[in-house]
Each structure stands twice: as structure tokens, then as C-alpha cells.
VMD Tcl script that draws the C-alpha trace (Angstrom):
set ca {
  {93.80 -159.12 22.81}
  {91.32 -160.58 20.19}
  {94.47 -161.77 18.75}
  {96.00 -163.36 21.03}
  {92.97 -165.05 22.02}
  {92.32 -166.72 18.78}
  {95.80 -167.76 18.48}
  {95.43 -169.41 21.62}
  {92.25 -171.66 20.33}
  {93.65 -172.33 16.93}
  {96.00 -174.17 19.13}
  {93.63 -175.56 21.36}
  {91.72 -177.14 18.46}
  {95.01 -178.18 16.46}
  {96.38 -180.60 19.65}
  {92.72 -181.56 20.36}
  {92.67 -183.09 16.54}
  {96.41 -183.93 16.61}
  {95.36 -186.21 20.15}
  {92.00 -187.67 18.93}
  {93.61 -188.77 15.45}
  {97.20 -189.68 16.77}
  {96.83 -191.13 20.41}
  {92.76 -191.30 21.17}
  {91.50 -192.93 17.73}
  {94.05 -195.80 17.22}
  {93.79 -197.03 20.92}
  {90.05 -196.86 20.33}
  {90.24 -199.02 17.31}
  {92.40 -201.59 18.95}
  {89.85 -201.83 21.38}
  {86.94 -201.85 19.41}
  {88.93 -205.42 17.20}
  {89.66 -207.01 20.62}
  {85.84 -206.68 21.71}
  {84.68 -207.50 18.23}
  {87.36 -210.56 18.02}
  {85.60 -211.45 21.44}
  {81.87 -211.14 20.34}
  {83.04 -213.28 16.92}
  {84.55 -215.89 19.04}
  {81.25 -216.22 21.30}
  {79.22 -216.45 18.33}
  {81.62 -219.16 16.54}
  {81.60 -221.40 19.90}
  {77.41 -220.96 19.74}
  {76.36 -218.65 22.44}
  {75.79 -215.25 22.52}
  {77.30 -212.21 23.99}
  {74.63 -209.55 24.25}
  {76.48 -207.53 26.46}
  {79.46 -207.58 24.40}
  {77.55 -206.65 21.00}
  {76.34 -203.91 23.28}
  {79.92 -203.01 24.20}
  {81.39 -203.10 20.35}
  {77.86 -201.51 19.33}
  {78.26 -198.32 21.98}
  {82.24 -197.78 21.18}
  {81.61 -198.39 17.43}
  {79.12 -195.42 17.39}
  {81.92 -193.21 19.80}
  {84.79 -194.09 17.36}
  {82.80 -192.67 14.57}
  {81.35 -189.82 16.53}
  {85.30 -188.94 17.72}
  {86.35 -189.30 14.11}
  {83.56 -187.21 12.52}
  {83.88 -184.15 15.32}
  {87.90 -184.32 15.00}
  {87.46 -183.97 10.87}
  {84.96 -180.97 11.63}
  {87.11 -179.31 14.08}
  {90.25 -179.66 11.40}
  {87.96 -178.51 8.67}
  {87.07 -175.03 10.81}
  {90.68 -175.31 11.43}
  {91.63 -174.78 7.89}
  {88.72 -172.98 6.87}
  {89.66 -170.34 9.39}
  {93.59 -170.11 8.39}
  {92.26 -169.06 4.98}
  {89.31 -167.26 5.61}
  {88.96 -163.05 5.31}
  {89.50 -161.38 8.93}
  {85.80 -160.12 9.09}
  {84.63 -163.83 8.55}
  {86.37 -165.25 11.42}
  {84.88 -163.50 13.96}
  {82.17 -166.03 14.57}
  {84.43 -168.72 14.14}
  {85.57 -168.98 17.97}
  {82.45 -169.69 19.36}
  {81.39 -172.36 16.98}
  {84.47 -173.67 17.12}
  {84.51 -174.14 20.90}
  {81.11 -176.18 20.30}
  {83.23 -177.98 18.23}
  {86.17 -178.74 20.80}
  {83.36 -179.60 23.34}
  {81.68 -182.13 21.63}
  {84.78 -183.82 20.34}
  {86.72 -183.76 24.28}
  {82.97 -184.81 25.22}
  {83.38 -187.45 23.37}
  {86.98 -188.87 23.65}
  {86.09 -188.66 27.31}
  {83.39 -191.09 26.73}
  {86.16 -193.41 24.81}
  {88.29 -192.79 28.09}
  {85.84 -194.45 30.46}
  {84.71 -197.58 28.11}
  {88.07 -198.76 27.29}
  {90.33 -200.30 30.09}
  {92.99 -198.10 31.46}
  {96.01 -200.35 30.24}
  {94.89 -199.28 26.75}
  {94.21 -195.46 27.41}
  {97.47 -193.91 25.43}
  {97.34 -190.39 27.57}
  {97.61 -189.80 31.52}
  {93.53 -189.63 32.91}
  {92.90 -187.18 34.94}
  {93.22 -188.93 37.76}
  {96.96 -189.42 37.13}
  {97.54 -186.09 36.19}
  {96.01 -184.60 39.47}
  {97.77 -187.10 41.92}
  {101.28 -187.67 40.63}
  {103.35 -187.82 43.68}
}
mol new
graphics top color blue
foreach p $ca { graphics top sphere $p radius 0.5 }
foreach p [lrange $ca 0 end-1] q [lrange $ca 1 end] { graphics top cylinder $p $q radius 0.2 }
display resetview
């Protein structure tokens, strides 16, 4: 049973990096040159776009959050594929902390950028496809 229930969190954790690196991270980054191409081109025509620095400020910090949790969550990953049996019993909770704060934060990614960017079906879609 223990079994089985780690296997099914290794997996967890390997599609949650697989998404945030493949599909979540990329999209992110396109945003975060189209609001920073924006903000440049305010600036070169000699006004200012505080809002939009705030914008490129807040997703610049959630792209680097997203990035750093995702390379923690692969590093438990692999740490835990090679690690003695007794050691990985305290592996599962601190790697759910781990999956939390990474969804936690592509979720915050999901509501800044606009939907025609998102790469993945919201929630929304996913709970009223007709």
C-alpha cells in the first residue's frame, strides 16, 4: 500500500515538472517579453507605464519562483529514485510541500497571463465541457 502510494506521487511530481517546464514556463516567458516589449516601448515614446513595470515586475518574480520550485521538486525527484528505502520515508510529505507550492504558483501564472496564451485547459474548461 505504501508502495503503491509513492509510486503514485513520483508520478504526480514527474507531470507537475514535465507541465511547469514544457507547457507552463515557456507561455510564461512569452508573456513576460510581450509585457516587457510593452513597458520598453512606453518608456522609448517618453511616458511611463507604472502599472505595466508592476505587471512584468509581479510575473518576473512568479517565473522565477515556478522555475526554482519545479528544479526542487525534480531534484527530490531524483534524489528519491536513488536514495536507500529507509531514507525515503520522509520524502512524501516534503515532497507534497513541494508540489503545493509549485501548482500554487503556476496557478498564480494562470490568472496574470491572458487566457489566449494559457497552453493547458483552466479549470473552468475542464469542469464545463459540454
Amino acid at each position: 500500500m505504501v508502495e503503491t502510494y509513492n509510486k503514485t506521487v513520483n508520478v504526480e511530481g514527474q507531470l507537475m515538472v514535465l507541465m511547469a517546464n514544457r507547457y507552463i514556463l515557456p507561455a510564461a516567458l512569452q508573456y513576460q517579453t510581450q509585457v516587457a516589449q510593452s513597458v520598453s516601448a512606453v518608456k522609448a515614446a517618453g511616458a511611463k507605464s507604472v502599472e505595466g513595470k508592476k505587471l512584468l515586475d509581479a510575473l518576473t518574480k512568479l517565473v522565477d519562483q515556478l522555475k526554482q520550485r519545479s528544479d526542487k521538486l525534480a531534484h527530490a525527484l531524483e534524489h528519491e529514485a536513488t536514495a536507500t528505502p529507509r531514507s525515503t520515508r520522509a520524502l512524501p510529505g516534503r515532497r507534497h510541500t513541494r508540489d503545493d507550492r509549485a501548482a500554487g504558483t503556476g496557478d498564480a501564472i494562470e490568472i496574470t497571463m491572458p487566457h489566449e496564451l494559457w497552453p493547458l485547459a483552466t479549470y473552468r474548461e475542464m469542469l464545463f465541457i459540454k
